[in-house]
Each structure stands twice: as C-alpha cells, then as structure tokens.
N, C-alpha and C positions, 0 to 999 in steps of 0.2 A: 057429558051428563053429570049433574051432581050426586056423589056418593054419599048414603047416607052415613051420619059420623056417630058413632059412641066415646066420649071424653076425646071428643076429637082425633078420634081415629077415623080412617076410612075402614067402610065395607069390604073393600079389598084385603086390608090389614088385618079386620077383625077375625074374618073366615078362620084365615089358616092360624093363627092367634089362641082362639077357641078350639082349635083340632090339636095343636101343641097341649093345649091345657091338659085336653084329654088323655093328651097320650101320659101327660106325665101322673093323670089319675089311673090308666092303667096300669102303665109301669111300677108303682108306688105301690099299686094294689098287689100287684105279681109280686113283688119284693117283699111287702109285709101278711101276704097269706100265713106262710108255715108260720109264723108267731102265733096267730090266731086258732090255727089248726094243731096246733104241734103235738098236743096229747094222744088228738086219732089219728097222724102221721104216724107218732109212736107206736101207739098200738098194731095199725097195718102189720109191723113188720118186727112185731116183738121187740119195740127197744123202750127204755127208760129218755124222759125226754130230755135232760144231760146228751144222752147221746143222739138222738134225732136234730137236736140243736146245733149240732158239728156240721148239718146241713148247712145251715144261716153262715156260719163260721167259714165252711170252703166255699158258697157263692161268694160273699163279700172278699174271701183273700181271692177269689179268681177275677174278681170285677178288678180289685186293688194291682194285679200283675197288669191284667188287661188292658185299663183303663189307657196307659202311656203310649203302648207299643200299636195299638188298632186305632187310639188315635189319629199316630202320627202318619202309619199306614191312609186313615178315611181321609184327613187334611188333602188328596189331591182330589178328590171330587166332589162336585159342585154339591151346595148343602140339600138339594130336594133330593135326589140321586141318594143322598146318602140316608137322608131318612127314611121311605119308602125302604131301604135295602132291610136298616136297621129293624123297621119296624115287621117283614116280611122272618125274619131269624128271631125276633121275639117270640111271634107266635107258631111258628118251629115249635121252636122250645116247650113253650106252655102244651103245645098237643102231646109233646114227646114226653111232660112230666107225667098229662092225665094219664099216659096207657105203660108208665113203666113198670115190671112185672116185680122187681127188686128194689131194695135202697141204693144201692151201689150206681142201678140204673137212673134212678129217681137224679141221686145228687150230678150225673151225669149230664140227663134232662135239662137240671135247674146252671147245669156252668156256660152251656148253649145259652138260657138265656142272661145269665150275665156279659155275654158276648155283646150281646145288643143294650143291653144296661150300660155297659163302661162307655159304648159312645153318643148315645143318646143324651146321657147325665152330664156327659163334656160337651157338649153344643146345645142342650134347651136354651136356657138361659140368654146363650148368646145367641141363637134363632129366634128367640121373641124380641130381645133388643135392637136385630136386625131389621125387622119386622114393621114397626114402627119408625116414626120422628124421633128426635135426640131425646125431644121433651117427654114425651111418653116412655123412655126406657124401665125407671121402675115399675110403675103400674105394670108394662107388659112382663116383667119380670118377677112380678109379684102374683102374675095371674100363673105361671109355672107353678110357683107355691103355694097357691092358691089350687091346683090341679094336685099337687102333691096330698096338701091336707084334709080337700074332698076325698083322697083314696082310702083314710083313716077316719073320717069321718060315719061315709058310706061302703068303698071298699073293701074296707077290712071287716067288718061286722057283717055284711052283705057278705063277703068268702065266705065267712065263717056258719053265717047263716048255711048257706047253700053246702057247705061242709057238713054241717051237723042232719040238714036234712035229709040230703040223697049221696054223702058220700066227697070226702077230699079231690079226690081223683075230677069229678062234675067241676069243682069250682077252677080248677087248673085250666080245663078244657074251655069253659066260657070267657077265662081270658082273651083263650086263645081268638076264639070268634070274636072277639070285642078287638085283639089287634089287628086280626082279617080286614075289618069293615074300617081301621084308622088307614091303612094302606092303601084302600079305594078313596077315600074320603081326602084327603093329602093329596092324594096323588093328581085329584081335579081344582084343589081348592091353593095349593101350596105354591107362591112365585118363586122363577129360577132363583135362587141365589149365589152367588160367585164363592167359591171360600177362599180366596185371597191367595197369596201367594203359600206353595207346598212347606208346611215346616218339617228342616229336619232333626235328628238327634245332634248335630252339631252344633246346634241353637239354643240347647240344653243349658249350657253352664252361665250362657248369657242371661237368662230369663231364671237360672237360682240366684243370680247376684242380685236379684231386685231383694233387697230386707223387707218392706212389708208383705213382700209376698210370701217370702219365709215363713215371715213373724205368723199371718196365717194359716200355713199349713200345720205350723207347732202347734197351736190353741185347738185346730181342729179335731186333729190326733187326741186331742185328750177331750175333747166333750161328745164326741162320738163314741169311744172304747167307752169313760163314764155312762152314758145313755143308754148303750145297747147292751151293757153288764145289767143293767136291769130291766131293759125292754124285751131282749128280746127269751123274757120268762114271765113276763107281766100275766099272761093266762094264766098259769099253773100258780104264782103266785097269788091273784085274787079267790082263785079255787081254794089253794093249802091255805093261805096266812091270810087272808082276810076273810076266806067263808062265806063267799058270793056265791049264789047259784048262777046256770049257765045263762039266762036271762040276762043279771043284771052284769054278768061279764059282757056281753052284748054292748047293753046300754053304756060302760062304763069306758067300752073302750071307743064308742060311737061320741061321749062326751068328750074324750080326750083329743078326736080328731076336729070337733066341735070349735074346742079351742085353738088347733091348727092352725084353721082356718080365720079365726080372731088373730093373731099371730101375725098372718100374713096382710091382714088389712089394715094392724098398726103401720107395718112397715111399709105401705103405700102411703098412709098418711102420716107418720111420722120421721122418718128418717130422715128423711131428706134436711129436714130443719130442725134435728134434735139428735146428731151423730152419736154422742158419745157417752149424752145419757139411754141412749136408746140399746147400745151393743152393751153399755153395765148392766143395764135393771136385766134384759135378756140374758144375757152370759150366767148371772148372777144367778138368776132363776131356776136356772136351771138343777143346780146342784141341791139348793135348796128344798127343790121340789124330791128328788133324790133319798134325801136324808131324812127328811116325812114320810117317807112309804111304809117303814116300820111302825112307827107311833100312828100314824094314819087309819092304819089297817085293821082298827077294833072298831069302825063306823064306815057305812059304807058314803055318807055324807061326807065325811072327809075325805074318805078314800077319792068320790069326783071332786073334791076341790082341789086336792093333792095334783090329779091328772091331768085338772083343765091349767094352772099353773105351769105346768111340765111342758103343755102339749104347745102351750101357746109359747112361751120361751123359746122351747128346741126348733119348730118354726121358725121365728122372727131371725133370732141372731144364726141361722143359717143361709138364710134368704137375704140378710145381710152381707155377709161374708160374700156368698156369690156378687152380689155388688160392688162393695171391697174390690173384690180381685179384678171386676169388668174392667172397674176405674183404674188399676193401676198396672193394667198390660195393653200393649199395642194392640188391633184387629189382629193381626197378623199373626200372632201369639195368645191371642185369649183361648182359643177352644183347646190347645195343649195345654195350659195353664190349668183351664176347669178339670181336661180330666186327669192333673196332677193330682184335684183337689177332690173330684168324684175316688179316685185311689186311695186317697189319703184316709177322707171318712170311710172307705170301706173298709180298710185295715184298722181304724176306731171299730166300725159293726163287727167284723170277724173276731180281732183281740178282744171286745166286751163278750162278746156272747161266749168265747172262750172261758175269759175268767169267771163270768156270772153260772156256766155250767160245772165249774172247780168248786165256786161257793156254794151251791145249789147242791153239793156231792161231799161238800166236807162239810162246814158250819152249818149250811140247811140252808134252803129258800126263804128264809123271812129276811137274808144278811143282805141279800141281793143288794137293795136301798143305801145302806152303807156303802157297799164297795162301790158301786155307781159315783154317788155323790163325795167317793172322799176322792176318787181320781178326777171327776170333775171339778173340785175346787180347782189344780194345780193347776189346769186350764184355763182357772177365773185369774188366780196369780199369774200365769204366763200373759195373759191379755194386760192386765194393768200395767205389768212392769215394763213388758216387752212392747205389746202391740201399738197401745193408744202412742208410747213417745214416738215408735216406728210411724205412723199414723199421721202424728200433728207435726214432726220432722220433715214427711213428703210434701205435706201439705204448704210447707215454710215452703219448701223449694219450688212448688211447684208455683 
C-alpha cells in the first residue's frame, strides 16, 4: 500500500516524528514553567525569587551530573523501551512537583524529573534523525526544535496562564497528564529501534579527543551560562525594570517563543547551504540581544523586538550545534555525545541563573542584560577563533 508522504516522509515516519515533537513541547514546557511562574513559587513558600530560582539552578546542575552516567546506563536498551520508560518518570515527576507540601520537597520533585530530562535531551535529536531517510535528517531535527520553541511560544505563557489562574501547583500537574497520554500515544505509534552497540565509560577519552567536538562543548558552556543569567529572571525583570503588566508579560514572552520557532525554520531552510554565516549571524545574536535588554526596557516595542532577536538566535544556533555534533560522532556514540552536550548546557542554565540571582541580589535586576551578554560574547570569540578553524579543518579532512 502507498504511504501517504509529507516532504517525503512516510506516514509511518511522520506518526512517531510528530509524538517526539511533542514530547519535546512538553518537556521544554516542564523545564521553562518555574521561570514563568517563579514570583508565586516564591511567594508559596516565603522566599525572594533569588532564592526560589536556586530551583532552576539544582534541576539543571542535576540534569548536568545526570545526563553522562543514565546515559551510558539507558545506551543497552532498545530506543522505544527507553522512551516510554523516560517519558512514564517525567510525569512521576510533574505529579510529584503538583502535590509537594515544602520547597525542599518541591526541588525534590523537579530532580525526578530531570532524571527523565538528561535522557530524553540525549537521544531526541538522534531519534528523529533515526526516524527518517539520511535526506530528511535536518528537517526531522529541526521539528525537535520546532517542539522545543512551540513550548515557549504556547507552553510557557499557557503554564503561566493556568499558574496565575487557578494556582502553580494545577499547571505542574497538567503536565503531568499531557506526559501520561505521550506514553500511550509512543507506545502504539513508535518503531522498534535498535540502539546500537552498548557504550561504555571506557570509550570516554576516545570520543573527548574529537576537537570539534570539544570545540563545541566550550562555546556551549558559555552561551547557555550567558542566556540563562538573564532568562531565567526575564519575569521579574519585565515586571521591575521594564514595567509590563502581567498581560503583556504573557504576550511578551509568547513573542519571544514566537521567534523560536522562526529560528528553527531558518535552520531547516538555511543551514544546510549557508554553514558559517548561518552559526555567526546566530551566535552573534545572541549577546547582542543580551546587551539590549537594559536600554530596551523603557518601550515595551523594543522590549518585543529585543526578545524576538534573542529568541530566534538562542534557537537556531542551538539546533545547529545539535547538528554539528550528529555530523561529527559515529551512531554508535552520538546519544553519549548529546548527553555530554544536554550536560554541558545544563551547567550553562544552573551557572547563569546562579550568577543572574548574585546580580539580581547585589547590582539589582536591570544588570541582568549585561552579565548575560558580556559572558556571551567570550562564547562568540571562542566560536570564531576556535570553532569555525576546528570546523573547516574536519571538513579538509574529511
């Protein structure tokens, strides 16, 4: 029978394709809630949001311990096996965050689901590459990112919505139900897939001597720690320092995933045939965007064009990088590899939101923007100096 085709996919492909997406809309969502929320986190349980933000800070350094060692542990079982497992300890998680009685429990809650985060975020990318033909591997990997930046788009404004309405605790829990129904919905729709031969930590030193792979885990570490020094305060900041009501916080941070999602549809349509201007103008961007947040912040017209800049950069040249890395590790080693690199940004989101709650506590919440974008730049110089010759180097050879 002929299978009906979307950009020449099969039906078969598309199914489980489109349930990855989601998941990674869910996941994405779960992960960027307490930003959204963090004031009435705060409040819940008497704290200053400096410290409710230590939250975001021990998920990401748990995801970052995590990420290597469960791994190299899930690498022996087959990849459906392993998602169902993942996605059945997500929503664990999320029910466990809705009904915790304390912080202490709460942060508790939320390291359960970084459990399922560290492995998830190391094989998306290469589960949808698998998914598909050779030819369609961007696209399918661009629809990951494309699930990512619908989470901030709709996700995150939708938590916050349903946060502000009836209560933080309610949006935790509808995660939860929305990973319930990915676990039934996978579990009919998702083909076997092999995961290749078991890797193990002795395989380590082999796979750091790749240089571009290096080369991108350094640039990552610094445009992640840059980003999420000012992300993950972006509420409170448009509240204090720009003077948004909570509306057009909504809207504002609805446009920023907006552009996400723009982000992710350059990079299906232009990467492929525009390498290197495509990771500068992105890399680039980013800081830039960064360093506008202060002077921005007296128009709320700026303020969204400030974010759509940001939103659509931080996108692109991440969804790149994940590229990068597919292309330059065997099968066999890609899914350890990603979740070197799912690690690595997480200890970028834990260290920014660290420093951005120091700055947020000494200089004040408008500096945020600076600190962001001046540890971003050393990320845009590490990419020039470092990356691109690492880059046009493999490429000689290869």
């Amino acid at each position: 029978m002929t299978q009906t085709r979307q950009d020449g996919i099969t039906l078969r492909q598309w199914l489980p394709l489109v349930g990855l997406t989601c998941c990674a809309f869910v996941f994405n969502t779960s992960e960027f809630m307490p930003i959204g929320l963090l004031t009435d986190i705060a409040a819940s349980f008497s704290l200053t949001e400096a410290q409710a933000g230590i939250m975001i800070s021990v998920y990401a350094w748990g995801v970052m311990l995590l990420s290597l060692p469960l791994m190299v542990f899930a690498s022996r079982f087959e990849f459906k096996r392993m998602l169902l497992g993942v996605l059945a300890v997500f929503s664990l998680g999320q029910f466990l965050s809705a009904v915790a009685p304390t912080y202490p429990i709460l942060v508790c809650a939320r390291l359960v689901v970084a459990c399922a985060h560290a492995v998830f975020w190391s094989v998306a990318s290469i589960m949808a590459s698998r998914l598909v033909d050779t030819r369609h591997g961007a696209l399918a990997i661009s629809m990951i990112a494309t699930g990512s930046s619908i989470a901030q788009i709709f996700g995150l404004p939708l938590g916050r919505a349903i946060g502000l309405a009836v209560g933080w605790r309610m949006t935790f829990a509808v995660v939860g139900g929305l990973s319930a129904i990915a676990v039934v919905y996978q579990a009919a729709v998702f083909p076997a897939m092999p995961a290749g031969e078991r890797f193990t930590v002795k395989q380590l030193p082999e796979l750091l001597k790749n240089p571009l792979l290096i080369a991108l885990y350094a640039v990552t570490v610094f445009m992640a720690t840059g980003y999420y020094a000012s992300y993950s305060y972006i509420e409170p900041f448009l509240a204090q320092v720009a003077h948004v009501d909570a509306g057009a916080i909504t809207m504002t941070l609805t446009a920023f995933g907006c552009s996400g999602l723009l982000g992710s549809w350059l990079f299906g349509r232009l990467f492929d045939g525009h390498r290197f201007p495509f990771l500068a103008i992105t890399l680039s961007g980013v800081p830039v965007a960064l360093l506008l947040m202060g002077p921005a912040a007296s128009s709320l017209v700026t303020v969204l064009a400030v974010c759509a800049l940001w939103g659509c950069c931080a996108t692109a040249f991440n969804v790149a990088f994940q590229a990068e890395l597919i292309k330059c590790t065997s099968a066999d080693s890609s899914a350890v590899a990603m979740s070197i690199f799912s690690g690595l940004f997480n200890l970028g989101i834990g260290t920014g939101t660290a420093i951005g709650g120091a700055v947020v506590s000494g200089p004040g919440i408008a500096w945020i923007g600076f600190a962001g974008g001046a540890i971003a730049v050393v990320g845009v110089i590490l990419a020039i100096t470092v990356l691109f010759p690492t880059i046009r180097r493999a490429k000689v050879v290869a």
